[in-house]
FIVO-174634 format. One record per residue (C-alpha): residue number from 1; residue in one letter; x, y, z. Coordinates in pm, 1 decimal. Each point is the difference from the previous one (the first is absolute). Layout:
# FIVO-174634
<num:NUM, residu:a, u:X, v:Y, w:Z>
...
//
This chain:
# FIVO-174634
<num:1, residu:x, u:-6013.7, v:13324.1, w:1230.7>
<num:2, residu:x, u:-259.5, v:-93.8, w:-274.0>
<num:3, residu:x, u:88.2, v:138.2, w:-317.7>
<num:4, residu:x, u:-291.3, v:134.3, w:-255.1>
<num:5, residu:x, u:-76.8, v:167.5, w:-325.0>
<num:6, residu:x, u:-327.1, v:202.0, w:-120.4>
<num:7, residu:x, u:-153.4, v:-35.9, w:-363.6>
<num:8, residu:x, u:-275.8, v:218.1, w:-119.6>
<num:9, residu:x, u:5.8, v:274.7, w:-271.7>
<num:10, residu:x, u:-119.3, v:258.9, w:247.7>
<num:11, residu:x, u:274.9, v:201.3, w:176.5>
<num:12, residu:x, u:-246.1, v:100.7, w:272.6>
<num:13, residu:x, u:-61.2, v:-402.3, w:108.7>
<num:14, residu:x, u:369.7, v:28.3, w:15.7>
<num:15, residu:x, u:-7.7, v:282.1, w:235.6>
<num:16, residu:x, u:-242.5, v:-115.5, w:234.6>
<num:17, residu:x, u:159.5, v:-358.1, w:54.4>
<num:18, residu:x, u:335.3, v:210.4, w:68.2>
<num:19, residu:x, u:-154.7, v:169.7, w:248.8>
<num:20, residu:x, u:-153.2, v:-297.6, w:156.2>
<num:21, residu:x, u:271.8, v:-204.5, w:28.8>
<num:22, residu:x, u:274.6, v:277.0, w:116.7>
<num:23, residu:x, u:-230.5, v:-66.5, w:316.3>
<num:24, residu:x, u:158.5, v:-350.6, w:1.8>
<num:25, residu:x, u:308.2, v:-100.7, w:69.3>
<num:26, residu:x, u:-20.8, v:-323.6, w:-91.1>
<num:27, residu:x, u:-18.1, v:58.1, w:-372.1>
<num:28, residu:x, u:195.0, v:139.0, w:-288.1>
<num:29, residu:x, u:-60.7, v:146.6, w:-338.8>
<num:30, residu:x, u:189.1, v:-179.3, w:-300.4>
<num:31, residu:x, u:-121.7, v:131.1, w:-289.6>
<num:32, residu:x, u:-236.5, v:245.9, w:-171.9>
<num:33, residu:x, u:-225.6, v:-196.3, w:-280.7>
<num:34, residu:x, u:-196.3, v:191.2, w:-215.3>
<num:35, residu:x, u:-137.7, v:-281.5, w:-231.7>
<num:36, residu:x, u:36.3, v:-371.1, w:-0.7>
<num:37, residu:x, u:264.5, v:33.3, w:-211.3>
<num:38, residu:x, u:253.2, v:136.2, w:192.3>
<num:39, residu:x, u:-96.5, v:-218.8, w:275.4>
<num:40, residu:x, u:81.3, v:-294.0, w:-141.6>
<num:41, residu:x, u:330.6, v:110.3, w:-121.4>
<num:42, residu:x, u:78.4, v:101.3, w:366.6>
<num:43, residu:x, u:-127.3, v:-337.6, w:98.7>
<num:44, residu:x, u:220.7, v:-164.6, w:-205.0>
<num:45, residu:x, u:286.0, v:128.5, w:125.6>
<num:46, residu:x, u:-102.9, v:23.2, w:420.3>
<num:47, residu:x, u:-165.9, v:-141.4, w:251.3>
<num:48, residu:x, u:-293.8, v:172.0, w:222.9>
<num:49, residu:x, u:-201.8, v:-152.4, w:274.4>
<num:50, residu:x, u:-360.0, v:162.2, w:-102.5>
<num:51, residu:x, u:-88.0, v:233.8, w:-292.7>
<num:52, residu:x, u:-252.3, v:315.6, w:-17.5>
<num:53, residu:x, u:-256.8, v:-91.8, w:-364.5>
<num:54, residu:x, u:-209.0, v:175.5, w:-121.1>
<num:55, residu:x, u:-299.1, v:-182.4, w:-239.6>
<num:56, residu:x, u:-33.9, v:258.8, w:-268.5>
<num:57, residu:x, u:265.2, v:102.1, w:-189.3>
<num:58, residu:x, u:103.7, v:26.3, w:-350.0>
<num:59, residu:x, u:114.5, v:-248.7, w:-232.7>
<num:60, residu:x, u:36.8, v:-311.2, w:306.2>
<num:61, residu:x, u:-290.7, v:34.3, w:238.5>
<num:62, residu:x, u:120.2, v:-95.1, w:328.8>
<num:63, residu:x, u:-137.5, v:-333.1, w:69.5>
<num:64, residu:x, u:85.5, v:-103.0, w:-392.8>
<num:65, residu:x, u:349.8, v:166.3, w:89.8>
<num:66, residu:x, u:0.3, v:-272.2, w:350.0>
<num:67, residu:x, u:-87.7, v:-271.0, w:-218.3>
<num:68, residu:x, u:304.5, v:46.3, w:-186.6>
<num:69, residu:x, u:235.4, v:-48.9, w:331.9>
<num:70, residu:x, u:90.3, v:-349.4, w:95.0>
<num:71, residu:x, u:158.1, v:43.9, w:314.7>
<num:72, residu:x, u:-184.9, v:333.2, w:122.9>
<num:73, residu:x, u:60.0, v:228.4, w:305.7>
<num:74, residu:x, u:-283.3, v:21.6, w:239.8>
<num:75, residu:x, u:-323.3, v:217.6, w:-132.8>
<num:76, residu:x, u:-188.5, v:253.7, w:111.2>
<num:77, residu:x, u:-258.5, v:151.6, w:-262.6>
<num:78, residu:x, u:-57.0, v:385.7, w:60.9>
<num:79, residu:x, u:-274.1, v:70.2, w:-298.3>
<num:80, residu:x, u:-319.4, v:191.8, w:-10.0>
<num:81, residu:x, u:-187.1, v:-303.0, w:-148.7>
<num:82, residu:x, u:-127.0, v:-229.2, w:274.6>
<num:83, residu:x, u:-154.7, v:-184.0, w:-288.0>
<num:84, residu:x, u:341.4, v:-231.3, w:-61.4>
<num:85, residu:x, u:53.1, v:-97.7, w:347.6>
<num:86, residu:x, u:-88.4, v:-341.8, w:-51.9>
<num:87, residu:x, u:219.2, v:-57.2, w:-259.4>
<num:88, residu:x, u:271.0, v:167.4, w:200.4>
<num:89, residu:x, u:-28.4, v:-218.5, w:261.0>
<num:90, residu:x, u:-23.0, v:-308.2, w:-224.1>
<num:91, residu:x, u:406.8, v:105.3, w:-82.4>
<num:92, residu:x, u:58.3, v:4.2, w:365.6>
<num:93, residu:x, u:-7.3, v:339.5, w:71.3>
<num:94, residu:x, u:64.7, v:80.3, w:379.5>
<num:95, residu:x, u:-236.3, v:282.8, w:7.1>
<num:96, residu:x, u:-219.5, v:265.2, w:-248.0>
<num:97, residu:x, u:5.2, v:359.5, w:88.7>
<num:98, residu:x, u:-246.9, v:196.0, w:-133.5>
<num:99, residu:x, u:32.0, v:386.7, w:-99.1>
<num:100, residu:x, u:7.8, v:181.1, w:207.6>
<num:101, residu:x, u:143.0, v:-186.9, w:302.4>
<num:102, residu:x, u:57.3, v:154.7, w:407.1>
<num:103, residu:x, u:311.3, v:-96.1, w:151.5>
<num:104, residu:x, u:-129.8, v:-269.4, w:214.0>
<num:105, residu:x, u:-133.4, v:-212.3, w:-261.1>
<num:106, residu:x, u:335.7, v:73.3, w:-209.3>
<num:107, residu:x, u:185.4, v:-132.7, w:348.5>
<num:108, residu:x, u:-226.4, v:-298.9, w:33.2>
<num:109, residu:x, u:96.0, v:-117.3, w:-403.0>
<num:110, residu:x, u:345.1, v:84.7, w:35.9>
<num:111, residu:x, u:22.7, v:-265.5, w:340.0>
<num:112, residu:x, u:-130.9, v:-253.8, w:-214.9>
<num:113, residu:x, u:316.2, v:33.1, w:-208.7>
<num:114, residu:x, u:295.6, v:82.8, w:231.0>
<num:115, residu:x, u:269.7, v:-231.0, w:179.3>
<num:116, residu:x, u:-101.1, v:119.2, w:327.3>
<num:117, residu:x, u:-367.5, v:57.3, w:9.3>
<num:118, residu:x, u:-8.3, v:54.6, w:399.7>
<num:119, residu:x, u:63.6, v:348.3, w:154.6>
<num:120, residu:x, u:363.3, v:44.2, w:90.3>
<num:121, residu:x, u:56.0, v:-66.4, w:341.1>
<num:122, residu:x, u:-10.7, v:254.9, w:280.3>
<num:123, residu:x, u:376.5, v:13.9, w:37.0>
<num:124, residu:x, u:27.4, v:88.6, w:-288.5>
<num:125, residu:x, u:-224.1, v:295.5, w:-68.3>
<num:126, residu:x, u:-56.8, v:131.3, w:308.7>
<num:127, residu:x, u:280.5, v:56.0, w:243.3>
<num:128, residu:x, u:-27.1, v:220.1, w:331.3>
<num:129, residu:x, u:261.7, v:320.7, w:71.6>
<num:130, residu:x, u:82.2, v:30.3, w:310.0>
<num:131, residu:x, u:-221.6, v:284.1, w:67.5>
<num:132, residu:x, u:-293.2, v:-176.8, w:41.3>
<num:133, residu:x, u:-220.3, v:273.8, w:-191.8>
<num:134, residu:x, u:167.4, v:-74.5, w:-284.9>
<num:135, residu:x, u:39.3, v:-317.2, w:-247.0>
<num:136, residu:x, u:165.9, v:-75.4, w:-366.9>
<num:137, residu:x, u:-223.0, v:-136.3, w:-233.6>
<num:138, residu:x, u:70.7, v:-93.2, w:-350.8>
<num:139, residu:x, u:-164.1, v:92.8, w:-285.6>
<num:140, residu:x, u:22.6, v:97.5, w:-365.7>
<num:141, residu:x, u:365.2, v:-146.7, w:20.5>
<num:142, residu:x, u:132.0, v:208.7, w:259.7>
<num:143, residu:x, u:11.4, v:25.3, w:380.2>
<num:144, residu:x, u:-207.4, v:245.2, w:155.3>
<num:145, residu:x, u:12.5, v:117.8, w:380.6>
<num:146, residu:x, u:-330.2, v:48.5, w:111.2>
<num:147, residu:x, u:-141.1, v:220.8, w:307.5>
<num:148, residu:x, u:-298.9, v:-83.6, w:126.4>
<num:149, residu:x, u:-94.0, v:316.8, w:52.6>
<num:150, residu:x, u:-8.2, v:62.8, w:-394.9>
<num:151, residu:x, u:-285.9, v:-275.1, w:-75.5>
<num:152, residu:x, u:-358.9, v:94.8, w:-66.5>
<num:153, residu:x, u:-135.2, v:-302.4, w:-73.3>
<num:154, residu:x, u:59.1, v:-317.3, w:-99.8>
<num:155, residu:x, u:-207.5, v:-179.2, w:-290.2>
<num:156, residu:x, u:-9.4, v:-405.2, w:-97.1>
<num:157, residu:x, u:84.1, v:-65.1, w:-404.0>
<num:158, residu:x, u:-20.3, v:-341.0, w:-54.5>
<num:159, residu:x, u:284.9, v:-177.7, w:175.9>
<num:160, residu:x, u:151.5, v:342.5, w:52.1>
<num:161, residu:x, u:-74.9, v:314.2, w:147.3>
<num:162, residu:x, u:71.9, v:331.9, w:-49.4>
<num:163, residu:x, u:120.5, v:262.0, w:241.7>
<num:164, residu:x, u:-147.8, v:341.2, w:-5.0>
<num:165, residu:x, u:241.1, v:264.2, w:154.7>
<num:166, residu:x, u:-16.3, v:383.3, w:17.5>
<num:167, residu:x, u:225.9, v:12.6, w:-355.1>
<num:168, residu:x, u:-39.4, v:-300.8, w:-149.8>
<num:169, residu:x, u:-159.2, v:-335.2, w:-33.4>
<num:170, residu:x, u:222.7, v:-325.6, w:-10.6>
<num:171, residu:x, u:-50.1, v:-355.8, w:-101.7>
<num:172, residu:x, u:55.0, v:-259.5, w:273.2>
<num:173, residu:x, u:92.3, v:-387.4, w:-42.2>
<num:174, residu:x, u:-227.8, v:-42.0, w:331.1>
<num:175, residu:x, u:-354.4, v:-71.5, w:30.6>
<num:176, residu:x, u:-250.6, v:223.0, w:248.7>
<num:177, residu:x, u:35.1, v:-270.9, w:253.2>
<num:178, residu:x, u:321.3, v:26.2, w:87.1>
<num:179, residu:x, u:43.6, v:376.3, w:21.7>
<num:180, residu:x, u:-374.5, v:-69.6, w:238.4>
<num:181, residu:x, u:301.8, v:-188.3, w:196.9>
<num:182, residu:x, u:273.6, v:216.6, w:-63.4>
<num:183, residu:x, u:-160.1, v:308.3, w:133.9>
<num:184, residu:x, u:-161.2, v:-113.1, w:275.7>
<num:185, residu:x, u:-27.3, v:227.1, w:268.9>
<num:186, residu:x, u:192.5, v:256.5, w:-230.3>
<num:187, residu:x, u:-303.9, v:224.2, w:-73.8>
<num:188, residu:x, u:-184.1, v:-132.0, w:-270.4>
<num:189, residu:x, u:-285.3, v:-190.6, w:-13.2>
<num:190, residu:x, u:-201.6, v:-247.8, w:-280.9>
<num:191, residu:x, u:-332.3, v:150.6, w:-63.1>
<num:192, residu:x, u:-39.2, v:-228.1, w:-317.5>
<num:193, residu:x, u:104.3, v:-321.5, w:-195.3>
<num:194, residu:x, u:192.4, v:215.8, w:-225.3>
<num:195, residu:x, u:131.9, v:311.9, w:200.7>
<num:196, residu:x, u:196.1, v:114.9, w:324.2>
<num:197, residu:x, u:-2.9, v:354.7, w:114.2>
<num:198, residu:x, u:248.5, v:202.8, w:213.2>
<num:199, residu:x, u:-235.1, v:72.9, w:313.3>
<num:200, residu:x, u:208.8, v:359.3, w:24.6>
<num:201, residu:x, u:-93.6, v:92.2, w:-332.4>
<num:202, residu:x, u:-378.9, v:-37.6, w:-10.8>
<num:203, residu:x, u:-194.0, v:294.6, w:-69.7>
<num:204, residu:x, u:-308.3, v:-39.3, w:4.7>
<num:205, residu:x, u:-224.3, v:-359.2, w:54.1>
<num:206, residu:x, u:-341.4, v:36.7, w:-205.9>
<num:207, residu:x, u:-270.8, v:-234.6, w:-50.6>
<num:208, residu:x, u:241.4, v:-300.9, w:-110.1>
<num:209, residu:x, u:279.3, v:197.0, w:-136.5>
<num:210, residu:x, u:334.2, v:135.4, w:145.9>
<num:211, residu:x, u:111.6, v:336.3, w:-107.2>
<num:212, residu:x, u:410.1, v:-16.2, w:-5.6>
<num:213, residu:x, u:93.4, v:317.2, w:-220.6>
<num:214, residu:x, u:-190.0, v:-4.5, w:-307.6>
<num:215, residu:x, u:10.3, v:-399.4, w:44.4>
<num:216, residu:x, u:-366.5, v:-118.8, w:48.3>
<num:217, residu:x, u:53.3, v:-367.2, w:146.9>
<num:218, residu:x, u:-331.8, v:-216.3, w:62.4>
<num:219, residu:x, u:-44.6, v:-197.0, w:312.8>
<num:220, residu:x, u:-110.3, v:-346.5, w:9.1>
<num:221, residu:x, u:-294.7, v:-113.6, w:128.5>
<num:222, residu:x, u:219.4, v:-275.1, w:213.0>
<num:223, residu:x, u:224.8, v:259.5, w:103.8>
<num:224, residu:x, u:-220.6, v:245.1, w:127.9>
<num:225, residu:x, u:-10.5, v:-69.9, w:374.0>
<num:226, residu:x, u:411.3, v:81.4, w:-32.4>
<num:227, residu:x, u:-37.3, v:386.8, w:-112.5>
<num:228, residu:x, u:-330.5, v:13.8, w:219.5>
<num:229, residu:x, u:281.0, v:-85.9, w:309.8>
<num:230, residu:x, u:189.5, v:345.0, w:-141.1>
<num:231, residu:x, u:-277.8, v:240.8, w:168.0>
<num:232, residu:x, u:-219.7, v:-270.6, w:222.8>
<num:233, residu:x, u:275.1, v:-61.9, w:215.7>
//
């Protein structure tokens, strides 16, 4: 488990890296750090693997605030000014996020930090039921039975992918190959280097878009001759 805390003066930065990383497992949240202040009181007394900084706060800016640490937790920058990167990077930050960041990019910084940077195994995020329609997957810290029946669509995000199903969407520690593997011959197909669809659910097929409820799913050029097989067979 890699341990971390956040600092920036904005509760909303706090949010959204809470959010992110409830998706993985592999991480947990220490402390809340509103300034650079409290940070380095917290630092003083515990140990994290990789710290959350913002650049601009008040009183200690966040790479003056860095300068000040002489044994320092791994770094990763999340600031709306790309203009210190450089600098950041000079105090051997791992990564710099700028404002607003998607989830992928957040998962690719957050790899560069961690213990164990590869996906879990197989084993242990994926395991079969006996009925073979059905499979547990973990994600968001829990166990969840899935039936294949219930999946839309399946999208890549980064090293990850997300799982689409009629009530709900959840984070997987897999990548898009593997479920490609996984499902074979199940019902679904790849019609692109990011997505998966359930064959069953397709609505309509348009141009070089799938219709899957109001999902509108674009086909890739490579893939094409796959969903052309659907009706030309």
């Amino acid at each position: 488990m890699n341990n971390y805390i956040i600092i920036d003066d904005e509760p909303l930065a706090h949010e959204i890296i809470e959010e992110y990383c409830s998706m993985l497992p592999h991480v947990t949240l220490k402390s809340n750090c509103y300034n650079a202040m409290e940070a380095i009181q917290f630092l003083s007394e515990n140990n994290v693997d990789f710290m959350f900084l913002d650049i601009n706060m008040p009183k200690l800016k966040g790479l003056d605030f860095l300068k000040t640490l002489t044994n320092a937790p791994k770094v990763i920058v999340t600031t709306a000014y790309k203009e210190f990167a450089l600098e950041g990077f000079e105090l051997n930050v791992k990564d710099y996020l700028l404002k607003p960041f998607p989830f992928d990019r957040f998962v690719k910084a957050v790899n560069k930090v961690t213990k164990n940077e590869n996906i879990p195994s197989k084993t242990a995020v994926i395991s079969r039921n006996t009925d073979t329609h059905k499979f547990f997957l973990k994600g968001d810290k829990k166990q969840h039975q899935i039936d294949l029946s219930t999946i839309l669509y399946i999208e890549a995000y980064g090293n990850y992918t997300k799982l689409f199903l009629r009530d709900e969407m959840i984070v997987s520690h897999e990548k898009i190959s593997y479920y490609e593997t996984f499902l074979e011959n199940k019902g679904f197909l790849r019609i692109h280097k990011s997505f998966m669809v359930a064959i069953d659910k397709i609505k309509v097929i348009e141009g070089n878009r799938i219709f899957i409820n109001e999902h509108k799913i674009p086909i890739g050029q490579t893939y094409k001759s796959n969903v052309n097989k659907l009706y030309n067979s």
